[in-house]
C-alpha positions as CSV (number, residue, x, y, z in Angstrom):
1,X,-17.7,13.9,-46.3
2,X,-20.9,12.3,-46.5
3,X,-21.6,9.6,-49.4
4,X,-24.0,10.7,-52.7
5,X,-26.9,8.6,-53.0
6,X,-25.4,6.7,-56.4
7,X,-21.5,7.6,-56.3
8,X,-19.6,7.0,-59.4
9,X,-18.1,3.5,-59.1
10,X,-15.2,3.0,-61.3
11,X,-14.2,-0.9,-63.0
12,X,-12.8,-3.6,-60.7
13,X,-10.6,-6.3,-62.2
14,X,-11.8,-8.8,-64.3
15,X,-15.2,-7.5,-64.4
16,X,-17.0,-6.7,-68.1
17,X,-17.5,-3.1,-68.3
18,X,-18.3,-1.0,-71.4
19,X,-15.8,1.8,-72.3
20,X,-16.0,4.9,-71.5
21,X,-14.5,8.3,-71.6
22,X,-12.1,9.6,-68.6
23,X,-13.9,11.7,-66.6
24,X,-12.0,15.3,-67.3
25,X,-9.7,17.4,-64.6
26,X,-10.3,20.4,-63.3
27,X,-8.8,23.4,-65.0
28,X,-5.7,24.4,-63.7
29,X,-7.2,28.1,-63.7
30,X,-9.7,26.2,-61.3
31,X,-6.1,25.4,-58.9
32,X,-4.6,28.3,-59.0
33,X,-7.5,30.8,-58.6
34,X,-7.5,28.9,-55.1
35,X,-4.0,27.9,-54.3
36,X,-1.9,30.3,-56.5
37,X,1.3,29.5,-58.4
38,X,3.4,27.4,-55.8
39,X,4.0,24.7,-58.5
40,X,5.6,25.2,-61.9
41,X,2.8,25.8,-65.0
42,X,1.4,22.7,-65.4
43,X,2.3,20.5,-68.6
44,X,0.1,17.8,-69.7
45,X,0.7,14.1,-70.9
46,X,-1.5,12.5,-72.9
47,X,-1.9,8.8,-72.3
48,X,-4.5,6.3,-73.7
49,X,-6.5,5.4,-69.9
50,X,-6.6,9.9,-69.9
51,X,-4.9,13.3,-69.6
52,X,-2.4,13.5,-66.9
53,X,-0.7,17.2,-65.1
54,X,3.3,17.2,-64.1
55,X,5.3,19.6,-62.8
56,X,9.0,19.8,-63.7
57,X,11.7,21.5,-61.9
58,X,14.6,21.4,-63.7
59,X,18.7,21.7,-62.6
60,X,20.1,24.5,-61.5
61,X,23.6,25.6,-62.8
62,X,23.9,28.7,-61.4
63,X,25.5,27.2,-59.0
64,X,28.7,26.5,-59.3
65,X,32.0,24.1,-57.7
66,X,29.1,22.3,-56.6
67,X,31.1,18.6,-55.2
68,X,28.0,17.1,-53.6
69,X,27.2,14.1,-55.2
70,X,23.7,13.9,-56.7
71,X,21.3,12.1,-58.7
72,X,20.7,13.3,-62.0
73,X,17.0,12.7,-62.8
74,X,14.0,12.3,-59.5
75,X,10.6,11.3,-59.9
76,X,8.3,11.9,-57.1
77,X,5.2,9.7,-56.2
78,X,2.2,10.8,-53.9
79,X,0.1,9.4,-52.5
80,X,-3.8,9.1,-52.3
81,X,-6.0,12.1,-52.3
82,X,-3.2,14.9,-51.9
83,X,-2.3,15.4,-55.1
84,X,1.8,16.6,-56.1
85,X,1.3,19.8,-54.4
86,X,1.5,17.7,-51.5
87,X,5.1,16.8,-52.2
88,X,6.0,20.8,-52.9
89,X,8.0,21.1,-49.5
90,X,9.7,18.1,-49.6
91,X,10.8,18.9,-53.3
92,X,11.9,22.1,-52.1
93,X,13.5,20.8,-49.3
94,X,16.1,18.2,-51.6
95,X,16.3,20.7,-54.5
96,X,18.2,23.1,-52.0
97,X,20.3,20.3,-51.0
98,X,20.6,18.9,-54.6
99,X,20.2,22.1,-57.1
100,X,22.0,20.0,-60.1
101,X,19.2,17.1,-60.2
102,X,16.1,17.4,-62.1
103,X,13.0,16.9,-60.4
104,X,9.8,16.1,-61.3
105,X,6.3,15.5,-59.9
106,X,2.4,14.6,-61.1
107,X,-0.6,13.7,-60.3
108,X,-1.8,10.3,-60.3
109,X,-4.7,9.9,-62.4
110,X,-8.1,11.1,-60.7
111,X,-5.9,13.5,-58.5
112,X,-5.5,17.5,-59.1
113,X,-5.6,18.2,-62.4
114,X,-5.3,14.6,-64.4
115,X,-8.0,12.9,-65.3
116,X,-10.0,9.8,-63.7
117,X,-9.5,6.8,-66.7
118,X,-12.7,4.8,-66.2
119,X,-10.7,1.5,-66.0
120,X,-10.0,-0.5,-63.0
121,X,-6.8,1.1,-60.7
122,X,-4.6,-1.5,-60.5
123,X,-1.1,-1.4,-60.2
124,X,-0.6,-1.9,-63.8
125,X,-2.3,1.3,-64.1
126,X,-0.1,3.6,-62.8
127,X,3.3,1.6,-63.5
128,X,1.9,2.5,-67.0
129,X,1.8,6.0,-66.5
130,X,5.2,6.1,-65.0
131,X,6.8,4.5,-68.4
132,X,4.9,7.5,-70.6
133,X,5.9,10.1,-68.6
134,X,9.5,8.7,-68.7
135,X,9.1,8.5,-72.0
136,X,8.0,12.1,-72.2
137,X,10.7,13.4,-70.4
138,X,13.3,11.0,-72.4
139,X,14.6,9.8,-69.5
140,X,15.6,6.3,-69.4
141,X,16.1,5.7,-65.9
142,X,15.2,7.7,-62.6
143,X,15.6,7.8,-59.4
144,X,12.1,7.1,-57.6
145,X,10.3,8.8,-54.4
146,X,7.4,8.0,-53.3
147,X,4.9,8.8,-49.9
148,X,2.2,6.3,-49.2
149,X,0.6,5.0,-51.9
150,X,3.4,5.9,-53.9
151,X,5.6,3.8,-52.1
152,X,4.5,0.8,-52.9
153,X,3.7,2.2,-56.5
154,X,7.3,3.0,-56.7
155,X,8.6,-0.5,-55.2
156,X,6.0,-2.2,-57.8
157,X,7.8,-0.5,-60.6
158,X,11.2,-1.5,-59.5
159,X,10.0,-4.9,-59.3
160,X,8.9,-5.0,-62.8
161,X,11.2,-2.6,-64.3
162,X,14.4,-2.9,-62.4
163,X,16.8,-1.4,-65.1
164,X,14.6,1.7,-65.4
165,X,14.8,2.5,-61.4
166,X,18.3,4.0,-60.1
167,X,17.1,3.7,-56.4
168,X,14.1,3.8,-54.6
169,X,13.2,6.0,-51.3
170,X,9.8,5.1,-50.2
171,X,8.5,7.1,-47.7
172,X,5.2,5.9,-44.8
173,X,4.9,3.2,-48.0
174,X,1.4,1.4,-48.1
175,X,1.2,-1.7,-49.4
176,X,1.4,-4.0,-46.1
177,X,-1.8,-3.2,-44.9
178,X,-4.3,-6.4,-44.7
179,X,-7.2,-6.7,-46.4
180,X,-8.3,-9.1,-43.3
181,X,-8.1,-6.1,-40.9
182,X,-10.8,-3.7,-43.4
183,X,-14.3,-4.0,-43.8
184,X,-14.4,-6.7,-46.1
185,X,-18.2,-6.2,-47.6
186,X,-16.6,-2.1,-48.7
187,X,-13.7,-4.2,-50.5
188,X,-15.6,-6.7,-52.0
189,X,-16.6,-6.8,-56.0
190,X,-20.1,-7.2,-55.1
191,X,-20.3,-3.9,-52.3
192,X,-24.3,-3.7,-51.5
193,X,-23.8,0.1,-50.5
194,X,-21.3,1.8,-52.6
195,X,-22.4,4.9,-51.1
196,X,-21.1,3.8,-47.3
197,X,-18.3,2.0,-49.0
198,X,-17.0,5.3,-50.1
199,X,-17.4,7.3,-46.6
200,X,-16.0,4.4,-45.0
201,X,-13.1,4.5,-47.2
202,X,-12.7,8.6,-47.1
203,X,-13.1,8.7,-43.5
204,X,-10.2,5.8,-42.9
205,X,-7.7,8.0,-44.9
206,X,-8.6,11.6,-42.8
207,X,-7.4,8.8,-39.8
208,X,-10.6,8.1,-39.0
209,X,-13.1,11.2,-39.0
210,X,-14.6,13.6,-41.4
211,X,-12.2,16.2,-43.3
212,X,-11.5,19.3,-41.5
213,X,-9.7,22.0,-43.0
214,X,-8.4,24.7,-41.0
215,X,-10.2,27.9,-40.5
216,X,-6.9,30.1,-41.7
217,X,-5.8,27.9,-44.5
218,X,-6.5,30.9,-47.0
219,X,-4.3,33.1,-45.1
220,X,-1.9,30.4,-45.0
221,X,-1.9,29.8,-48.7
222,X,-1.6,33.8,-49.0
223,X,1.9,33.0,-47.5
224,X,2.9,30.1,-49.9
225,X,1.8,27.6,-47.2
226,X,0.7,24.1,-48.9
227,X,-2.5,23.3,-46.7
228,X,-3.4,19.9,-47.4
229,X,-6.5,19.7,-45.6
230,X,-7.9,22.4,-48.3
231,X,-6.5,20.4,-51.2
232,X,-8.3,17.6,-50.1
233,X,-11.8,19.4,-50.2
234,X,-10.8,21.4,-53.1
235,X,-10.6,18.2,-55.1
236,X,-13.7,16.4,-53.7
237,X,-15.7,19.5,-54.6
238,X,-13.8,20.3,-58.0
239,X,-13.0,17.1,-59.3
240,X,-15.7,14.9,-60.5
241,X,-13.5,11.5,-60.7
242,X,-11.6,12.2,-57.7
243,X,-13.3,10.1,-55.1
244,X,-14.2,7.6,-57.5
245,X,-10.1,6.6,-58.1
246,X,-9.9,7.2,-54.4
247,X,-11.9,5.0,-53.3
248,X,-10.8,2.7,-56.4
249,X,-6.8,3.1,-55.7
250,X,-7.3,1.9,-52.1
251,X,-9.3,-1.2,-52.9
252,X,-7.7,-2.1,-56.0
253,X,-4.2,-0.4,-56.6
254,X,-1.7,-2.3,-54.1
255,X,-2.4,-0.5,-51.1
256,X,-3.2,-3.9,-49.1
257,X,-1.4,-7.4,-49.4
258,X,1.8,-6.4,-51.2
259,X,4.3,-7.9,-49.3
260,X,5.4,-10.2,-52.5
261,X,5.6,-7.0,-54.2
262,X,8.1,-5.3,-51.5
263,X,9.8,-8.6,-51.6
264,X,10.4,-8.9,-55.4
265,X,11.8,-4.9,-55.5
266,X,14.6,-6.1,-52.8
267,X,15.3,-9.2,-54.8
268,X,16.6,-7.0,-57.9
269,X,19.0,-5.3,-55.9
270,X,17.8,-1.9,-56.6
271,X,19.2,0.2,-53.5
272,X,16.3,1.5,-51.7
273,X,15.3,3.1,-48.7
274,X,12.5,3.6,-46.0
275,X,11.4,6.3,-44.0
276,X,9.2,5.8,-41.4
277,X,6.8,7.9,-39.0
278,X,7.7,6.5,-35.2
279,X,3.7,6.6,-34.2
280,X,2.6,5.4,-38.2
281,X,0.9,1.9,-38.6
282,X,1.8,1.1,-42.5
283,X,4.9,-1.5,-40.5
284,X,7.8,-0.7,-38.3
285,X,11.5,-1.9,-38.9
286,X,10.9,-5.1,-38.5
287,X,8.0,-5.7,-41.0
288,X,10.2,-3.7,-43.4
289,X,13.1,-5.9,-42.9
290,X,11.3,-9.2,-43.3
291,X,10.4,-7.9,-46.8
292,X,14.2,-7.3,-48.0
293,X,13.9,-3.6,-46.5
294,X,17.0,-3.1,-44.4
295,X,17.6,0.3,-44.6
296,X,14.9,2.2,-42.7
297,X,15.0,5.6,-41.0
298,X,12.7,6.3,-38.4
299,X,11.5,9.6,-37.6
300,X,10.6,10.1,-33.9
301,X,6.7,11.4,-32.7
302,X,5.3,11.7,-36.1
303,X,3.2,9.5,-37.8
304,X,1.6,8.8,-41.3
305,X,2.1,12.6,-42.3
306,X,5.3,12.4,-41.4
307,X,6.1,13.5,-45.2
308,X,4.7,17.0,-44.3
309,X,5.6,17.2,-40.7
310,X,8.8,16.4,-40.4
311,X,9.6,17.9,-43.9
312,X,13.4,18.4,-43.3
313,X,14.7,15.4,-41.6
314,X,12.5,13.3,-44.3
315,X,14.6,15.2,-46.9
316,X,18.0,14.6,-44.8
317,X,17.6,10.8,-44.6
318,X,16.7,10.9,-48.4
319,X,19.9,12.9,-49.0
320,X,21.8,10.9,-46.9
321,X,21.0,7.8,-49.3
322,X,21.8,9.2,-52.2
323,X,25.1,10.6,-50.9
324,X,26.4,6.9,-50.8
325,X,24.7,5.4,-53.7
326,X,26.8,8.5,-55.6
């Protein structure tokens, strides 16, 4: 995806900006016109930083002399750029295993159909967001999941919120990444080319080259298939904030140098879990362990996208964990 001449730069911390409006969604007539009705309606929370879309899914109790223990109340995280869509076959995937829990997923601000606040993205941010949609859906505590960037959103809020978070499973979780390994003059506050900053920063999260999306993927979407790849472009065409809080998440959100944070969620003694990719580079075992991260599952010959790959034995090893917590 090749960089606009002046792309929309969103706030850093502790710079002086003047206010302004969020930058508005997509309509989710826009969404399903393309991707039809794989997710629930959407219903919208209204938050001071902007308008944000979730997706609940609620118990089943059809079902009944159901004995497997389960947790009552699942939030799901994503991650960056792939908005909750993303996390449709994994939340299919534990909701056959678990038809009693409630689940529920969103999009992060600046993804699908939520709005892009034009405030810096910190983590603050979005452990925000997570107490007003709590507080929408009356629930006082949840259990957490969260892919990527979510991860270490998720592990942040456990940190700061620890009586709010029943257990965590954090799945390919950012947040140990170092800043020393990027391009430092695309992180930095004063970035002389915003423009190449951006492509840089796109290009790194498509694993290094441009965004392709796969000749078939309306055909596949005919057949209920969630096709990423088209999500992706769907939003960089459709939404007008979207890159802006992509590019603005991954500098500013947690995503690097966040091993205090990972450290500080295992020191409340919220249970927690994390499932790795075998071929991923966000930390092996080891690094996860040397931040208070025993229990880790590792998934073999799959990497970062693990979370869509390997959909089923992701959803196991989650399952598994909550088996014993209950």
């Amino acid at each position: 995806m090749s960089a606009t001449k002046d792309p929309l730069v969103l706030p850093r911390p502790s710079s002086s900006y003047k206010s302004r409006p969020p930058i508005p969604a997509p309509t989710e007539t826009s969404f399903t016109s393309t991707f039809g009705t794989l997710l629930p309606k959407a219903n919208y929370l209204s938050t001071p930083a902007g308008r944000v879309a979730y997706y609940t899914f609620p118990s089943s109790y059809t079902i009944s002399n159901d004995a497997t223990p389960a947790p009552a109340r699942v939030l799901l995280i994503h991650g960056i750029q792939t908005p909750a869509i993303g996390l449709l076959p994994r939340t299919r995937a534990l909701r056959s295993s678990f038809p009693s829990t409630y689940f529920v997923v969103f999009d992060l601000y600046g993804h699908g159909l939520s709005d892009t606040p034009y405030v810096p993205h910190t983590p603050d941010l979005f452990h925000n967001l997570i107490d007003a949609l709590l507080d929408r859906l009356n629930w006082t505590t949840a259990h957490l999941v969260g892919y990527s960037f979510g991860g270490i959103t998720a592990a942040g809020y456990a940190a700061t919120r620890p009586d709010q978070v029943q257990s965590i499973a954090l799945v390919a979780p950012a947040g140990l990444y170092r800043s020393s390994d990027m391009r430092g003059e695309f992180l930095a506050h004063d970035c002389a080319d915003e423009g190449a900053a951006r492509d840089w920063i796109l290009r790194l999260l498509e694993g290094g080259k441009e965004l392709v999306v796969p000749v078939d993927w309306r055909e596949r979407v005919a057949q209920g298939e969630v096709v990423a790849e088209a999500v992706r472009e769907w939003e960089m065409e459709e939404h007008q904030g979207h890159a802006a809080s992509v590019v603005a998440i991954f500098r500013d959100g947690g995503v690097m140098d966040s091993a205090e944070v990972f450290r500080r969620a295992s020191a409340t003694g919220v249970d927690r879990l994390v499932v790795l990719g075998e071929l991923d580079d966000v930390g092996g075992v080891k690094e996860f362990g040397d931040v208070g991260f025993k229990d880790v599952s590792v998934v073999e010959g799959v990497g970062h996208g693990v979370v869509r790959e390997r959909v089923e034995e992701v959803a196991e090893a989650i399952g598994e964990f909550w088996r014993v917590l209950n």
